[in-house]
N, C-alpha and C positions, 0 to 999 in steps of 0.2 A: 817294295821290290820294283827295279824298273832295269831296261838292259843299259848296259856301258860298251864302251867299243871292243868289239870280240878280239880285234888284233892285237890291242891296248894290252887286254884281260891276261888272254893267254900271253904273250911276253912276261906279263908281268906275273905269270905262274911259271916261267919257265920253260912254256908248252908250247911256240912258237909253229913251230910243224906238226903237230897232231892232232887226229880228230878224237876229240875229247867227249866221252859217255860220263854224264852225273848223275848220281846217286844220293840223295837227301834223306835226313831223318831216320826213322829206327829203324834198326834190322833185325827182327824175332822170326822164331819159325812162323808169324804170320807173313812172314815179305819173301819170302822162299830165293832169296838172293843166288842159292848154289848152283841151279840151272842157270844164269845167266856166265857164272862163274867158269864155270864148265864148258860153255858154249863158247867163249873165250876162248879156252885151249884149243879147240878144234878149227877157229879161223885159220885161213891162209897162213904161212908165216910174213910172207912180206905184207901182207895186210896190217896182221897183229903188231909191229913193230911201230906203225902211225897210229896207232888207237890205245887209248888210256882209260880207263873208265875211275874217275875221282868220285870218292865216296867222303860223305860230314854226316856224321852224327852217329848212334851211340844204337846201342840196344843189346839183347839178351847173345843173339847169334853174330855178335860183331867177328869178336876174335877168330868164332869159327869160320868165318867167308873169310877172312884174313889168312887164317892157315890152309884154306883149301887153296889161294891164290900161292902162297910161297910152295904150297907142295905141289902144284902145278906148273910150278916155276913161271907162274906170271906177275913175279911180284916188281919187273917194272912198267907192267900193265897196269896193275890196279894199284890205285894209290890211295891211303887215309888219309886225309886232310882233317880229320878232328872235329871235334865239336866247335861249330861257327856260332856264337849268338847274337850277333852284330850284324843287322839285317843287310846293312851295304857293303860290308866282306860277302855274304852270301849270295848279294846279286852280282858283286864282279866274280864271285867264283862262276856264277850259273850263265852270265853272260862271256865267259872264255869258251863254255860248254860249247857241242854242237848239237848234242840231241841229249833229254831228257830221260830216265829211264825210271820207272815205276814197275815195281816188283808186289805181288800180293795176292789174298785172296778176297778181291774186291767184289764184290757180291752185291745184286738187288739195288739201292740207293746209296751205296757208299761211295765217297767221292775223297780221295787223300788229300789235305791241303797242298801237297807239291805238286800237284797240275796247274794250281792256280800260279804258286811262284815263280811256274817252269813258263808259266803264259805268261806271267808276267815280266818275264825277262825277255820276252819272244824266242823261247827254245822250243821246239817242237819234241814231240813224245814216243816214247814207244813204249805201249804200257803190256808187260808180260805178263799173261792172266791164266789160271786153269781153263782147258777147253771149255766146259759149260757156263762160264763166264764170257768169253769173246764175244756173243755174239746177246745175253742177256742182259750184262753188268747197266747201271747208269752212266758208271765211266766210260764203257767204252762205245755205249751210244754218241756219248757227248763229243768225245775225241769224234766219232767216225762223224755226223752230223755235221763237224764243225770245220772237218780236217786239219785237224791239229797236229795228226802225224799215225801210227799204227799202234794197232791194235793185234797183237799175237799171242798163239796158245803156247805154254810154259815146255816146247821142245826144243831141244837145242839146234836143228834143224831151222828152224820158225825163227830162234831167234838167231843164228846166222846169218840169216836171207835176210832180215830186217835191218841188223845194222852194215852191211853191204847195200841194202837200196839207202840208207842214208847218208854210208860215205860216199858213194859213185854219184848219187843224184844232188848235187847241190843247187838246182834251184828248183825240185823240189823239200826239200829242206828248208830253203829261206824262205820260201811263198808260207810253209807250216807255220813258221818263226812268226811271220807277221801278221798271221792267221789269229796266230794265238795272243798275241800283243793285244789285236783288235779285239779279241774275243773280250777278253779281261778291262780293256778301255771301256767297251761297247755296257758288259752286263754286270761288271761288280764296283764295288768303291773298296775305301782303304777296309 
């Protein structure tokens, strides 16, 4: 995984004008996708109109975040992109991205490998946690220690305000992006 040129990316997704949320790997009722789902509909509209959130990969609760998306009529908000298994498809998808999004109940020492991907594309994060998570999890120490980007409790509320400070603030966002490059340069190998 490594980033490619964002302006490159998105053209070549299509996505030239929008700020693009991704979403990697499985979605079970462990990854509680619906509340970000939801939290979508309730953005601005003219906000909603530049923001996409592309989701890859597969799991038990796919179809259903897919149907809460058309029955919320955001389905040209959220997009499936399918199952990627070609690591440099997955970094030019992740390098079109602008922020990273991690859904779960990430608990005590658990760490998702798509932090690491999402750093490794230099995409900054917003990881949506149950409240008594935000402020215990290892994730979200790491994210907050490292600034790699936010750390928010699983309200829709919480996660409006978050991805608003990531489309309005864009050099906070790229200072995350290259936070998180570094991070991944600095402390892991392949």
């Amino acid at each position: 995984f490594r980033p490619y040129d964002k302006k490159l990316m998105k053209k070549e997704l299509g996505l030239s004008d929008t700020f693009i949320l991704a979403h990697i790997g499985t979605i079970t009722p462990y990854h509680q996708m619906d509340e970000l789902i939801h939290a979508l509909r309730r953005i601005d509209p003219s906000l909603l109109k530049k923001i996409r959130l592309i989701i890859l990969g597969r799991g038990t609760l796919l179809e259903y975040v897919i149907n809460i998306a058309r029955k919320l009529n955001l389905n040209k908000t959220v997009l499936y992109l399918g199952i990627k298994r070609d690591q440099k498809e997955v970094s030019k998808i992740l390098s079109a991205a602008d922020v990273g999004i991690i859904t779960g109940l990430y608990s005590a020492g658990q760490i998702p490998v798509k932090l690491f991907e999402y750093c490794a594309c230099g995409l900054p994060v917003i990881a949506i946690l149950p409240q008594k998570y935000v402020k215990t999890s290892l994730l979200a120490r790491m994210i907050e220690e490292h600034k790699l980007g936010l750390v928010i409790p699983a309200e829709e509320s919480e996660i409006i305000k978050a991805i608003k400070i990531m489309y309005e603030n864009k050099r906070f966002r790229e200072e995350a992006g290259r936070r998180c490059r570094k991070f991944v340069e600095k402390n892991f190998n392949r």
